[in-house]
Backbone as CSV, one residue per row, in Angstrom:
resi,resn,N_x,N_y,N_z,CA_x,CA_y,CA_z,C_x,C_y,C_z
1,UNK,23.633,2.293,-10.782,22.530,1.586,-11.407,23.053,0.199,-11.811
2,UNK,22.667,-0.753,-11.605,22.877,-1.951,-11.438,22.362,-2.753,-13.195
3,UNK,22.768,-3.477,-13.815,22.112,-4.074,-14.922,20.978,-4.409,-15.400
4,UNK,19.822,-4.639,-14.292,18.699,-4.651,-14.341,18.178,-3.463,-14.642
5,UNK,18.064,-2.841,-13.623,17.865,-1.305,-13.704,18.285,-0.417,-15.237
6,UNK,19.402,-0.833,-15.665,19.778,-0.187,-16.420,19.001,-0.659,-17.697
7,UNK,18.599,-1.767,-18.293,17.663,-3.123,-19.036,16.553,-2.257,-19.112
8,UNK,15.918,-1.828,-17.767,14.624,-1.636,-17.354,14.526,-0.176,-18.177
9,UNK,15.344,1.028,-17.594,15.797,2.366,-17.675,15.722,2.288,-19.852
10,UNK,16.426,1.818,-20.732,16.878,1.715,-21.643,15.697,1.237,-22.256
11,UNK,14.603,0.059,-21.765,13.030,-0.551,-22.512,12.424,0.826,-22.573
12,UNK,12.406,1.234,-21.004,11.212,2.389,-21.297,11.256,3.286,-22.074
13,UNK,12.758,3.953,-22.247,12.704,5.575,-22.647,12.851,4.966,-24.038
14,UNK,13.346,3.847,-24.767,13.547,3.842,-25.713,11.714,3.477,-26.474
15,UNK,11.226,2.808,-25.957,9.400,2.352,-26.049,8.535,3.627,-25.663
16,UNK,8.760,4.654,-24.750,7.643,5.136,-24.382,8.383,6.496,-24.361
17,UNK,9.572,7.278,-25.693,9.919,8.558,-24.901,8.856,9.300,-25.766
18,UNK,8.620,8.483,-27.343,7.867,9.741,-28.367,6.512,9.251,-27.954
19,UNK,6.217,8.118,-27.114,4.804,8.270,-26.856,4.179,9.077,-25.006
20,UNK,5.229,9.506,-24.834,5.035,10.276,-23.710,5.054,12.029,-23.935
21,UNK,5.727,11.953,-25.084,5.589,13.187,-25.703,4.306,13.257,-26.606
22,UNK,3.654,12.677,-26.835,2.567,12.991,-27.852,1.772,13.041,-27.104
23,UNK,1.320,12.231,-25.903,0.586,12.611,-24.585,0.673,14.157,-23.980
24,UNK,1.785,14.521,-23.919,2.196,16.023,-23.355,1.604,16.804,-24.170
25,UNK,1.651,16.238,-25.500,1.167,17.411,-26.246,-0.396,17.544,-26.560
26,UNK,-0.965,16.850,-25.529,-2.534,16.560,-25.491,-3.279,15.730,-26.581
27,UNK,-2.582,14.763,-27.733,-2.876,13.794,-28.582,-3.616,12.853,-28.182
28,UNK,-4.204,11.768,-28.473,-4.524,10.455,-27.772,-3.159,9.755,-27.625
29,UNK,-3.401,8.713,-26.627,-1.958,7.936,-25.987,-2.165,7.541,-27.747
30,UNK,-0.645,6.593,-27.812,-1.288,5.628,-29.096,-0.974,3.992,-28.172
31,UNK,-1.628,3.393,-29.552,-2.136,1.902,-29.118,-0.891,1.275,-28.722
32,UNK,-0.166,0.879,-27.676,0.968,0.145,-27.680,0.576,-1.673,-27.629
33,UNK,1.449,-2.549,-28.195,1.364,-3.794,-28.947,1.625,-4.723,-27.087
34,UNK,0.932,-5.147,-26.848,0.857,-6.124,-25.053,2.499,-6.512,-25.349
35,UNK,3.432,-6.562,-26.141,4.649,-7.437,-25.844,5.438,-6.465,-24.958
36,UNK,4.748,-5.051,-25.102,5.897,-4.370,-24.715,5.465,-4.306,-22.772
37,UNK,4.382,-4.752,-22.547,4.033,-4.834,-21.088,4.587,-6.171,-20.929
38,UNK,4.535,-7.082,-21.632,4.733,-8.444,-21.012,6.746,-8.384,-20.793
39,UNK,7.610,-7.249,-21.559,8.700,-7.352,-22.309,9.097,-6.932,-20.230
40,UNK,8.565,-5.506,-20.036,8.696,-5.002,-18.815,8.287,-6.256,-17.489
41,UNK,7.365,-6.932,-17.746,6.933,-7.771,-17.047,8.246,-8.576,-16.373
42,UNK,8.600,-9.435,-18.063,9.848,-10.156,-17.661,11.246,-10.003,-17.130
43,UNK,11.065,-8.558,-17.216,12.676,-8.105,-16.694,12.240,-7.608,-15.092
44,UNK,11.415,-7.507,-14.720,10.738,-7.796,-13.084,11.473,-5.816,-13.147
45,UNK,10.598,-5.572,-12.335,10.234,-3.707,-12.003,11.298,-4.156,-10.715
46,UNK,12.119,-3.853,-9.843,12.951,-3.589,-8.730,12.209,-2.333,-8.032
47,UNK,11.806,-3.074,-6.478,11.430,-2.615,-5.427,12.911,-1.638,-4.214
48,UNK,12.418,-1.374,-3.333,13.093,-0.935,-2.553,13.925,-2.359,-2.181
49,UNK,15.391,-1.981,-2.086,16.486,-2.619,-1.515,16.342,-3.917,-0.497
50,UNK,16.787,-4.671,-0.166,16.093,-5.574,0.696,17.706,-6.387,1.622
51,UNK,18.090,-5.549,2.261,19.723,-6.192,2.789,19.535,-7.519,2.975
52,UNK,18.547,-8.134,3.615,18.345,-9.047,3.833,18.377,-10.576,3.142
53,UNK,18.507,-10.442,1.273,18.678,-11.060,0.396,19.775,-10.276,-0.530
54,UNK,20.189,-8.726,0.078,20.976,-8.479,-0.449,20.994,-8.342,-2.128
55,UNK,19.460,-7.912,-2.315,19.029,-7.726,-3.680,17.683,-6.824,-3.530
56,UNK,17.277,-6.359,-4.610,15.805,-5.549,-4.524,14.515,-6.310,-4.465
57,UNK,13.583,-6.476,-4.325,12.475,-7.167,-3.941,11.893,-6.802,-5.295
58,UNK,11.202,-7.785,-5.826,10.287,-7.192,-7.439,8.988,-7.162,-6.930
59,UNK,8.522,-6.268,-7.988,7.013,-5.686,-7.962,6.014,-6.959,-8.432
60,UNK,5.054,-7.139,-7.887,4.358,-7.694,-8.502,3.394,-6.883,-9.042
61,UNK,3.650,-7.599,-10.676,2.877,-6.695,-11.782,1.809,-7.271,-12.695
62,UNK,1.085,-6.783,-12.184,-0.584,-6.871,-12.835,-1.200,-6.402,-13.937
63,UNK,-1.651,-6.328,-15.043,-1.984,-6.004,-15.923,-3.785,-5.636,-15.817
64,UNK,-3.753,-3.696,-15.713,-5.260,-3.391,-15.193,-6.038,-3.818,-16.462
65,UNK,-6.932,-4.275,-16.815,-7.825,-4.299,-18.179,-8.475,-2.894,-18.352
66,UNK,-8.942,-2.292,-17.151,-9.126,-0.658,-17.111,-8.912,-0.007,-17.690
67,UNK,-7.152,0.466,-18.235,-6.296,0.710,-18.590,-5.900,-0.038,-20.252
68,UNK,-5.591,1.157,-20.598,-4.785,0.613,-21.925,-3.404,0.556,-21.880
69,UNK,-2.849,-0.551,-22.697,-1.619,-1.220,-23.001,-0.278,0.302,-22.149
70,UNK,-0.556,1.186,-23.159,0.423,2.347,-23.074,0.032,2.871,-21.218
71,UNK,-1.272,3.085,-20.520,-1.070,3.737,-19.291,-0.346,2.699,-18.214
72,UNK,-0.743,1.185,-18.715,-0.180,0.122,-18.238,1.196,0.426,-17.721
73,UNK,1.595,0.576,-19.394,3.526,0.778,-19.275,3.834,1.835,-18.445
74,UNK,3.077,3.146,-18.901,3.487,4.117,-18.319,3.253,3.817,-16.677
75,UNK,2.597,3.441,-15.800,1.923,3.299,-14.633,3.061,2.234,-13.880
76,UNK,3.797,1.236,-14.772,5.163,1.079,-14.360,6.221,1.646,-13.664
C-alpha cells in the first residue's frame, strides 16, 4: 500500500467506522459535515494501476445531491 492509499485507508475507517456501524445496526446514517467529502476529494480516490505513467489513474469524483453527505463518503 503505497502513501496515498494508506492517507485514503486511515480518513475513512477513522471518519466512517462508528458511522458504518450504526447503519448495520439499522439506525439512520448520521449527518456527516461536506469537509469530510471534500477532505476524500482532495487526497484523489486511486484507480486501477496505469504502467503507462507508472502511477494509478484518479477517480473522478462527483458529489450526487441525491445522496447524503455520509452515502457520498461511503459510495467512495
Amino acid at each position: 500500500m503505497n502513501e496515498q492509499e494508506m492517507k485514503i485507508a486511515n480518513l475513512l475507517f477513522n471518519e466512517l467506522a462508528f458511522e458504518g456501524a450504526t447503519k448495520h445496526f439499522g439506525e439512520r446514517p448520521p449527518d456527516l459535515d461536506m469537509d469530510l467529502f471534500e477532505q476524500i476529494r482532495r487526497l484523489g480516490i486511486p484507480l486501477k494501476y496505469n504502467g503507462h505513467i507508472e502511477a494509478y489513474d484518479e477517480a473522478i469524483i462527483e458529489f450526487d445531491e441525491n445522496r447524503s453527505v455520509f452515502e457520498n463518503c461511503y459510495r467512495l
